[in-house]
C-alpha positions in Angstrom: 216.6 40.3 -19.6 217.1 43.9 -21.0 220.2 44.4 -23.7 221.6 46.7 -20.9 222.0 43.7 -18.1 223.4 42.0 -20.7 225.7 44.7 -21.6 226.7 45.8 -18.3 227.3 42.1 -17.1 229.4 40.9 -19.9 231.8 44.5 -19.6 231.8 43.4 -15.7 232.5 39.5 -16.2 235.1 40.8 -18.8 236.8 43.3 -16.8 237.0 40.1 -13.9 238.5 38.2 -16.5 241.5 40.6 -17.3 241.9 41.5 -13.5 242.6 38.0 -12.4 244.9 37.1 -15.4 247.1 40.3 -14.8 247.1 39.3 -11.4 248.0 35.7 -12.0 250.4 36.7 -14.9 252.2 39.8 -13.2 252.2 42.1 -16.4 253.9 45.1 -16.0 250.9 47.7 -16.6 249.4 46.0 -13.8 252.1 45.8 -11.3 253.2 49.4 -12.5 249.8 51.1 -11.8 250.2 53.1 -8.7 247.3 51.8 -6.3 248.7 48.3 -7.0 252.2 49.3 -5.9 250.7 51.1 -3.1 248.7 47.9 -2.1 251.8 46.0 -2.3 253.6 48.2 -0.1 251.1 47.8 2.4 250.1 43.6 2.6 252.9 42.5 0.1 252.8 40.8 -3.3 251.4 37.6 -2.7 248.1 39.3 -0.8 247.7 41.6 -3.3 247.9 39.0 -5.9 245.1 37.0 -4.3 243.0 40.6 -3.1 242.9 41.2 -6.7 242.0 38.3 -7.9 239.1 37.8 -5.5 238.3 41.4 -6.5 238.2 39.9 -10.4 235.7 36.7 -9.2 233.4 39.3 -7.8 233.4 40.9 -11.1 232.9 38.4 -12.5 229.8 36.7 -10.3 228.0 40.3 -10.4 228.4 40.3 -14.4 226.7 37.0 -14.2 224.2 38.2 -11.6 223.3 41.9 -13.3 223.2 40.0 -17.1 220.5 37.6 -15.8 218.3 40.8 -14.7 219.0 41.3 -11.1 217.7 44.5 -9.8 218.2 45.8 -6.4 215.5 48.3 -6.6 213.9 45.4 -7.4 214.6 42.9 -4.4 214.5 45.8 -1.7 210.6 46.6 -2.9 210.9 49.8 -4.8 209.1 49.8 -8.5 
């Protein structure tokens, strides 16, 4: 584990953390930010609720995934 993964993971797990409570919570820089609304306008509140927060648990999985060293150049057989 490099100080990078573990650096780029926890920003990515945190930034999953505060997208699903906004979500979950409705606060008003959330719900006022103008892809949200425009996502609401299109599939309604309650999907964009639960798009978002799957968005934030995918955040949050590749955090975990990057901080314990994954590598993609890795796994697809380049150096």
């Amino acid at each position: 584990m490099e100080p990078q993964d573990l650096l780029v993971g926890s920003v990515a797990g945190l930034l999953g953390l505060v997208l699903i409570v906004a979500s979950v919570r409705g606060w008003t820089w959330y719900r006022q930010m103008r892809l949200t609304r425009a996502l609401e306008s299109r599939v309604g509140v309650t999907w964009t609720g639960r798009l978002t927060g799957l968005l934030g648990l995918l955040l949050i999985v590749a955090g975990i995934v990057i901080a314990r060293g994954f590598s993609l150049v890795g796994w697809l057989g380049g150096n």
